[in-house]
Each structure stands twice: as C-alpha cells, then as structure tokens.
One Martini backbone bead per residue (centre of mass of N, CA, C, O) as a GRO file, in nm:
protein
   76
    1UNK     BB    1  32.660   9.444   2.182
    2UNK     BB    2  32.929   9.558   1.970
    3UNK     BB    3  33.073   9.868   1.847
    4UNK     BB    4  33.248  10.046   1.611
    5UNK     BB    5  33.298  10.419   1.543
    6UNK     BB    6  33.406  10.624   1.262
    7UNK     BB    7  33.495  10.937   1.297
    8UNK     BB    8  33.434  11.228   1.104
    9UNK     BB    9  33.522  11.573   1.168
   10UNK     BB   10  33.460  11.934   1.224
   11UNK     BB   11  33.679  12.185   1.201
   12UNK     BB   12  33.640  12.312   1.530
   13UNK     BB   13  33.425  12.066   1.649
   14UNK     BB   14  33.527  11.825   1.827
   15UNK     BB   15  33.513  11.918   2.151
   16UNK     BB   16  33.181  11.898   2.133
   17UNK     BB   17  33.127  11.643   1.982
   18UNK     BB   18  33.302  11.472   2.217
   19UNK     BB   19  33.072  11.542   2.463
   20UNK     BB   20  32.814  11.455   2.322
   21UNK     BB   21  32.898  11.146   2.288
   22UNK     BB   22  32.963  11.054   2.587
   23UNK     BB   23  32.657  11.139   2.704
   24UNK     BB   24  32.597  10.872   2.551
   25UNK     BB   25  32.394  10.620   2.572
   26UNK     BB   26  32.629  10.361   2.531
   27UNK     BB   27  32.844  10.495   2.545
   28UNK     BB   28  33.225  10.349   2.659
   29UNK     BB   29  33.399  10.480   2.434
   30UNK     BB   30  33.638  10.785   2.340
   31UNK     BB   31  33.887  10.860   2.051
   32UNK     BB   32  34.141  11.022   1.964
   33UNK     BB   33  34.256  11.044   1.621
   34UNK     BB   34  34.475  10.961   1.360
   35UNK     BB   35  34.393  10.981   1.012
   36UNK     BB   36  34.124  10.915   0.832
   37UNK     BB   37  34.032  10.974   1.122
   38UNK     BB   38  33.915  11.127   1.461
   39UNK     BB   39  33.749  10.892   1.552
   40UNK     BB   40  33.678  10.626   1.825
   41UNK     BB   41  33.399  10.401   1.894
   42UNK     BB   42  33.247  10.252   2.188
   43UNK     BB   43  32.972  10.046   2.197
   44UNK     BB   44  32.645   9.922   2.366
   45UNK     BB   45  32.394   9.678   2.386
   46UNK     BB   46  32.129   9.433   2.323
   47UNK     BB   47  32.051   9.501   2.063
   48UNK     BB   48  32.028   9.604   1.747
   49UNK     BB   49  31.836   9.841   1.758
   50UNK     BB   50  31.959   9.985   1.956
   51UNK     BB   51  32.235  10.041   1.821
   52UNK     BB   52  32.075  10.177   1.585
   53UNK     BB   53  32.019  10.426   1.762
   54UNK     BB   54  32.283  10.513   1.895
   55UNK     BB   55  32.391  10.598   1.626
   56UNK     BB   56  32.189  10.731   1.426
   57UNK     BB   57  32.015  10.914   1.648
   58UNK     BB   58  32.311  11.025   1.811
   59UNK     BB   59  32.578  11.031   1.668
   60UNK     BB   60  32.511  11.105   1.348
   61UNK     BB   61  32.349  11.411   1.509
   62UNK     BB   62  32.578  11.536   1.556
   63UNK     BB   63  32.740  11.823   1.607
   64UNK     BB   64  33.016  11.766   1.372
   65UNK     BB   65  32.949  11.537   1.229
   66UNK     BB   66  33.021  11.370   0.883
   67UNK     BB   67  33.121  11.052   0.951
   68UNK     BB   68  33.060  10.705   0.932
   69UNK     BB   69  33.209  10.362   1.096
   70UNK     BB   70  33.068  10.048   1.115
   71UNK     BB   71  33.168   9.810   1.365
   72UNK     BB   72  33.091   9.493   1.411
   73UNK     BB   73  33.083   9.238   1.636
   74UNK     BB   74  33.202   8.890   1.635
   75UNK     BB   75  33.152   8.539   1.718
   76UNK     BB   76  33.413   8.282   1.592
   0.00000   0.00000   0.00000
C-alpha cells in the first residue's frame, strides 16, 4: 500500500523534522512544499497496520510535526 502524507510543521525546526522523517523505514520520499502544508511524504507497507505504525508512532512522533493529513492511494 501507499500513501501520501500532508504535514504542517513547527517554523523554525523544519529541517530537523525532515532529517529525521527522511530516516523512517518505509518513508520513500519527501518534499518540502508552499501553500497550506510545510511538507509531503510517500510512504509504503505491505499491511494497513505497518502503514499506520509507520504514519502514527513514527512520523506524527516527530519533534516538529504538527499535524498531518493522510491520503491513502487505491487501485479504481
């Protein structure tokens, strides 16, 4: 499974929050973006509970995270 996730981050400690999300198994990409949101990250698992151990206990732990918004993707 993937999924995109949309985090606002703490001004001023961005570039440590994104060192230290970047270092998260299963996170596979991430960009620092403009406009309502500071960042957006590709993750990946293989179950719907890694996604959310990963997403949850990992990257919304993070010193500097202040809120996420998770976008998981599905096959149409």
């Amino acid at each position: 499974m993937k999924t995109f996730v949309l985090c606002k981050l703490t001004p001023g400690r961005e570039q440590n929050a994104v060192a230290a999300i970047r270092a998260i198994d299963g996170v596979k990409e991430v960009y620092m973006v403009f406009g309502g949101w500071d960042m957006i990250l590709a993750a990946e698992a293989d179950t719907m509970d890694k996604l959310s151990n990963v997403i949850v206990s990992r990257v919304r732990a993070t010193a500097g995270v202040i809120a996420t918004e998770t976008l998981v993707t599905t096959n149409l």
